[in-house]
N, C-alpha and C positions, 0 to 999 in steps of 0.2 A: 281332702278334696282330691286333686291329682285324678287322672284317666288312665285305664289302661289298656292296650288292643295286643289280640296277637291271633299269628297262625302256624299251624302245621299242614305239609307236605300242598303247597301251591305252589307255581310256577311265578306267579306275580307275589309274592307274600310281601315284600317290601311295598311294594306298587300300594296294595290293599290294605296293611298296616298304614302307610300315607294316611289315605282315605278315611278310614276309621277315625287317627287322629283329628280331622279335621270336625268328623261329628261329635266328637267330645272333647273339643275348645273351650267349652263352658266350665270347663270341670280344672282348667289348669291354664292360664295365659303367659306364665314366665316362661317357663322355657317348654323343649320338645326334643323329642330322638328317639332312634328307629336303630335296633341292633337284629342283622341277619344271620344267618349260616346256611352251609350246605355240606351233607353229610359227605361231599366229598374232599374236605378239606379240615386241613387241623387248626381254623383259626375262624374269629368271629368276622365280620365287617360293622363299623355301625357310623353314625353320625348324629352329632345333639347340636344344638346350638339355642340362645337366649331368644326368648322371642316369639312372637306365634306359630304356628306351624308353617304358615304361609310366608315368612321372613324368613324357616332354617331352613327349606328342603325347595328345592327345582328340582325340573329331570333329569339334569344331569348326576348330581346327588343321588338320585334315588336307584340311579342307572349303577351307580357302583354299590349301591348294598344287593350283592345277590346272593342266590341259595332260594329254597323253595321252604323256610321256616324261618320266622320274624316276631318280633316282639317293639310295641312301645310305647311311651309316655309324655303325658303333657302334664307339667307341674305347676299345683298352686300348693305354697309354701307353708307346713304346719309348725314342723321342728325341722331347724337347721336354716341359715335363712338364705335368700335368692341368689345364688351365684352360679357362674361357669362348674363348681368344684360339687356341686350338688344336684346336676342335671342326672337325668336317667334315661336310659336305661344305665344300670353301675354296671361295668364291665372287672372281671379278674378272672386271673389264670394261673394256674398249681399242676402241680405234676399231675392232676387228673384230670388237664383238661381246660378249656376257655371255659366261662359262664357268665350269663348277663340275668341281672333281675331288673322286675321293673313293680314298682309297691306302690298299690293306694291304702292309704290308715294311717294310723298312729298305733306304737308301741310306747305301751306306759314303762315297763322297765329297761328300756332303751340304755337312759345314763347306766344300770346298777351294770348291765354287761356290757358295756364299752369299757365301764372302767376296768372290769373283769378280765377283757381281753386285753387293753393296753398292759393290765401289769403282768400279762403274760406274755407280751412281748409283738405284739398286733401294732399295726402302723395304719391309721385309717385316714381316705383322702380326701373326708369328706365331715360335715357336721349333721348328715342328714343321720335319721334312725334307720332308714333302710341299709345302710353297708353293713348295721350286724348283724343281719340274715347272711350277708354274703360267707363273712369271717366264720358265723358258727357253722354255714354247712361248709366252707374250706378247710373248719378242723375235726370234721365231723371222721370218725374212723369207721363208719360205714363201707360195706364196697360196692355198694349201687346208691345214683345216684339220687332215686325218690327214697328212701331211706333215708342219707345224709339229707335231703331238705326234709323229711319228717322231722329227725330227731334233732334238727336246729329250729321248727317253727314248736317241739315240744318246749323249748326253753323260754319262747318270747310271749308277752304275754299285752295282749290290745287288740288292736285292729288290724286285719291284714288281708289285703282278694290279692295275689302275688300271681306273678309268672316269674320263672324260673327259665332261662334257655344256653342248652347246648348246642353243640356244631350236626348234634343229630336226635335229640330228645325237647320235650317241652312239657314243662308241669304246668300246674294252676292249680293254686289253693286259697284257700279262704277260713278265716280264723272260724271257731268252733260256736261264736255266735250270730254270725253272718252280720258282723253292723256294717263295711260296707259292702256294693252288690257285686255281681261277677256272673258272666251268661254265658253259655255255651252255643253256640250256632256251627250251621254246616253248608258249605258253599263246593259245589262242586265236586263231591268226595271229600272235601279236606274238613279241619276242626279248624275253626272262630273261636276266638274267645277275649270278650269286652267286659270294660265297663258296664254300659247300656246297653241295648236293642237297636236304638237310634241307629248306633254304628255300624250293623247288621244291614238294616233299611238301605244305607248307604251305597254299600257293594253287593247288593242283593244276598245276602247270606240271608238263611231260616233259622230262625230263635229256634232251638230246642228244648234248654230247660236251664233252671239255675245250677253253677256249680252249688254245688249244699255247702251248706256251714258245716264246718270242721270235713271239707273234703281235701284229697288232692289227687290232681286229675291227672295220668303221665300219660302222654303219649311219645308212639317212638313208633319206626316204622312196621306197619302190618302190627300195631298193638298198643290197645288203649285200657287200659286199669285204672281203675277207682279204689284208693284206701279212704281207712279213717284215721285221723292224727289221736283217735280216741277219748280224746275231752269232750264228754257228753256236759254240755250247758243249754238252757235255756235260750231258744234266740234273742235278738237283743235286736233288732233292726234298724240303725239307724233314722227315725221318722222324719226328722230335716229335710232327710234326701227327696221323700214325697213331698213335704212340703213346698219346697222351693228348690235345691240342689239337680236336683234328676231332668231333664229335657220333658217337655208334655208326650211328647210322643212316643216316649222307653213303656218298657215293660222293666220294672222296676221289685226286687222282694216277690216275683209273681203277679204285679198289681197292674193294671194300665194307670200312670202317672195321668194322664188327662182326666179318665173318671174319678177319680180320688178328687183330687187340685176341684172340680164341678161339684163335687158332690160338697167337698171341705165348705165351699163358698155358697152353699146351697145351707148346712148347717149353721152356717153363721148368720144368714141372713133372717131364714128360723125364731132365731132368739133376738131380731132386733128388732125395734118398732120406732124407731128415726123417722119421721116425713122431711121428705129430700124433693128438689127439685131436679136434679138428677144424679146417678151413680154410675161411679167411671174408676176404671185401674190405674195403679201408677206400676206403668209398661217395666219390661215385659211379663217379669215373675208371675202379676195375681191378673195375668189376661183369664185367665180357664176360670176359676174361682170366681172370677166378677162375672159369668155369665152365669155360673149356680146361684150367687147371690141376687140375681134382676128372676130368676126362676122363681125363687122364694120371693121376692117383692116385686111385682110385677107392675107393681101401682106407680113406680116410680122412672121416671123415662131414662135410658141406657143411651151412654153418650161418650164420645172419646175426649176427656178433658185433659189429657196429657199427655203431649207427645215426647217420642223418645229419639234422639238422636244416634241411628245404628253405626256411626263414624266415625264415633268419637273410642280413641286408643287409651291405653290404661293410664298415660301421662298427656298434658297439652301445658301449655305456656299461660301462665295467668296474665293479664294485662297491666302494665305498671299502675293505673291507674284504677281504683276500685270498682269491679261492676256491681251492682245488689243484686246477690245472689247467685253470682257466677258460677261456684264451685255446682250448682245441682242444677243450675239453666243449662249448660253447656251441654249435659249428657239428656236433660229433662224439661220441657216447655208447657206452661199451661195455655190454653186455647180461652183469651179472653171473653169470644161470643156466648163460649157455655157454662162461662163459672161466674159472671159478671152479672151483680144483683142477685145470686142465686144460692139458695142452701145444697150443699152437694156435699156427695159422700165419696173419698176416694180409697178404695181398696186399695191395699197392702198386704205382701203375705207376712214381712214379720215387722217386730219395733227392737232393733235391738239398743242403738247409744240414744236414739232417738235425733241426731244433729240432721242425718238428710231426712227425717218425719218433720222435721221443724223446718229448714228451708223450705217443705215442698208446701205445707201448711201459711208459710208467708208468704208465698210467689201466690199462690191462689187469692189469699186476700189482700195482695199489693193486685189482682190484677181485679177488683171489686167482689169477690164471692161476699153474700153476709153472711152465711155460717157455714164451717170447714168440720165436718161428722168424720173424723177416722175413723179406719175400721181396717184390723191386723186379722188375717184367717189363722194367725199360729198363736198361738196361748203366750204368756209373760213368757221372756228369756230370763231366767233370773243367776244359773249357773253356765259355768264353763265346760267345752265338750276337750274330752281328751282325745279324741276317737279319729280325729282328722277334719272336724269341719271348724271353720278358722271364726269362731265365740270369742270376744275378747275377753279380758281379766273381769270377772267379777264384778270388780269395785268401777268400772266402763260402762256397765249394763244399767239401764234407765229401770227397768223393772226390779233391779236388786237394790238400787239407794231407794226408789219408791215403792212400796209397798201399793199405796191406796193408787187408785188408778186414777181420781180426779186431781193426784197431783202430778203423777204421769201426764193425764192429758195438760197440765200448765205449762210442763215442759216442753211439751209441742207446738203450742199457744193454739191449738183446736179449741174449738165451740165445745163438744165432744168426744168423745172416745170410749172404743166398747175392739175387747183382743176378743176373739177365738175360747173358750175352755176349756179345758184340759180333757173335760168329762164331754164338751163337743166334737174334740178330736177324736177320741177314742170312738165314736160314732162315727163320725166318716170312716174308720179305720175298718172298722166292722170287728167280725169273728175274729180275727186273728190279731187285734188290739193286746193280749197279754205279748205278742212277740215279738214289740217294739220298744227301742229304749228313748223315754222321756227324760233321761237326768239333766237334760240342760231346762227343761221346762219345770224342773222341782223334783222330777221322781228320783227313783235312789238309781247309782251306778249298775251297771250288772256286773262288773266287778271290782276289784280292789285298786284303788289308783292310791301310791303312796303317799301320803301329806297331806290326804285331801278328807275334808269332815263328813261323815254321812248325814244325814236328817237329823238325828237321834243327836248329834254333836261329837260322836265320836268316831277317833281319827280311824282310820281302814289300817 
């Protein structure tokens, strides 16, 4: 999951890295940090701290990262887990130089070269997978520096949209199947480079185009080159991100995330034939989607039966005293006028353990609903993603202990329940449906994760 923003040659780059991070909160709420330079000094500046963006950084902070080149990051936790020791941007410095990265994805042989390097004598400060990009381009014998980060992301093999930054250069690359995304924008003469588009939107910068898969982008002053890291693969996109992960508003794989999300819940609604007394979202995720879906059933009247409380922080205090159903009231409320006596259907984008599909499915018929129709726009979750979006184990997953969907829906205690298809996603997806990866929906990997079964039952 994790966000990541950066710029070359502005005068505010810190200022604008800020900014950026704040449009892509949604992508990482643990922690946050903002590493600068200026090509006129031999040293980086930077500042992280635990927390939202809006807890690490005031203007005074921001006031001491200077330099007119900036990179940085909001982290939500895949490998390594939530600590001070694992914030980013990872700062380190060797005879050639300061360097700071800042990584969304997941690397699957992560453990086999850490151990690799520990028994060569590497000292790591951290348990995340991103500090072994840092170690392999620090032992890279390269003598340019987009080089040594080539022929240290040749070695790693997963998910990776990276920046890379010196006290006077700045890369950006992205693994060779583009699963997560990474966009190039242009703000005033200088080079953007996000996560999202959102981010862009922000500080007025112009989307220009995707970094490609298997690129890396160097800039450096008066000069910007494109190589290829060479590994020609099939894209592999991760589809999650349209799903639900990516802001409505990004330009996301090339896509607008909004007509997808419309269209997805326009397909879904398609294939249903429920008579509902009304159909309503459970905020924020499947707001876009439940307006495709009343598109497609129109017979049925559109109504907000759930409110969401935007206030609520990643932690709050339970009350000693038991409330019914606190844990999903607190963040989620049903509107008794609209769901009380009445058959309703509330959209969701996905079902993964199925515990908050079940409180929300009770709060509805503690608050009088007579039948509770779920309805998921993303197909069964039945595997695990390696890839950086945080899937739990397996044997967690409601759609992998149940198979048949009408004992899924008993685990919800729904009336009903009807997910998404595989073969309907790929219809929202359109044409370019072969160049997304489904392996947490059942499809096969796009590549080799160690220990892990394919379809077929044998191990990769």
């Amino acid at each position: 999951m994790c966000g990541i923003a950066g710029i070359f040659g502005h005068r505010e780059a810190s200022n604008l890295v800020y900014l950026m991070l704040y449009a892509l909160q949604h992508r990482g709420q643990e922690s946050a940090g903002i590493a600068s330079a200026n090509s006129s000094r031999d040293h980086l500046f930077s500042h992280r701290g635990m927390g939202l963006v809006s807890d690490v950084f005031n203007e005074e902070k921001i006031r001491r990262l200077n330099g007119d080149l900036a990179i940085g990051h909001t982290r939500y936790s895949t490998t390594g887990d939530s600590s001070e020791k694992n914030m980013q941007p990872i700062l380190g410095e060797n005879f050639k130089g300061p360097i700071a990265i800042a990584h969304n994805g997941n690397l699957v042989n992560a453990l086999e070269l850490r151990r690799e390097l520990e028994n060569e004598g590497a000292l790591f400060q951290s348990s995340s997978d991103s500090e072994v990009i840092l170690h392999l381009i620090a032992r890279s014998k390269e003598d340019k520096l987009v080089k040594r980060v080539m022929e240290a992301l040749g070695r790693v093999k997963g998910a990776f949209s990276l920046l890379v930054m010196t006290n006077k250069s700045l890369i950006a690359a992205r693994d060779p199947y583009g699963i997560r995304p990474l966009a190039l924008g242009e703000l005033d003469g200088s080079y953007v480079i996000a996560s999202e588009t959102c981010a862009f939107d922000l500080v007025g910068a112009s989307y220009e185009r995707e970094v490609e898969p298997g690129e890396v982008l160097y800039l450096q002053e008066d000069d910007a080159r494109s190589y290829e890291l060479g590994q020609k693969a099939q894209p592999a996109h991760c589809v999650f991100e349209l799903i639900y992960f990516a802001r409505p508003d990004s330009v996301v794989f090339g896509r607008n995330v909004y007509r997808f999300r419309k269209r997805l819940g326009a397909v879904l609604g398609e294939q249903d034939r429920q008579k509902a007394d009304a159909v309503f979202p459970v905020p924020d995720s499947s707001n876009v989607a439940w307006l495709g879906y009343h598109e497609a059933r129109p017979e049925i009247p559109v109504e907000l039966g759930i409110i969401r409380n935007h206030y609520v922080g990643r932690t709050f205090i339970e009350p000693k005293e038991a409330i019914r159903h606190f844990g999903v009231k607190v963040k989620l409320n049903g509107v008794g006028s609209v769901v009380r006596n009445k058959e309703v259907i509330p959209i969701d984008d996905s079902i993964v353990r199925s515990t908050t599909g079940r409180k929300i499915v009770d709060m509805l018929f503690g608050l009088g609903a007579k039948g509770v129709h779920f309805r998921s726009t993303c197909p069964k979750i039945v595997d695990c993603c390696y890839f950086g979006i945080d899937i739990p184990e397996k044997n967690d997953l409601v759609a992998n202990k149940y198979s048949d969907e009408a004992a899924i829906c008993q685990q919800l205690h729904a009336t009903t329940l009807k997910y998404q298809t595989l073969e309907g996603l790929k219809r929202a997806v359109g044409d370019t449906a072969e160049d997304y990866c489904y392996a947490c929906l059942g499809g096969d990997y796009p590549m080799e994760i160690p220990g892990v079964l394919r379809n077929n039952g044998k191990y990769l």
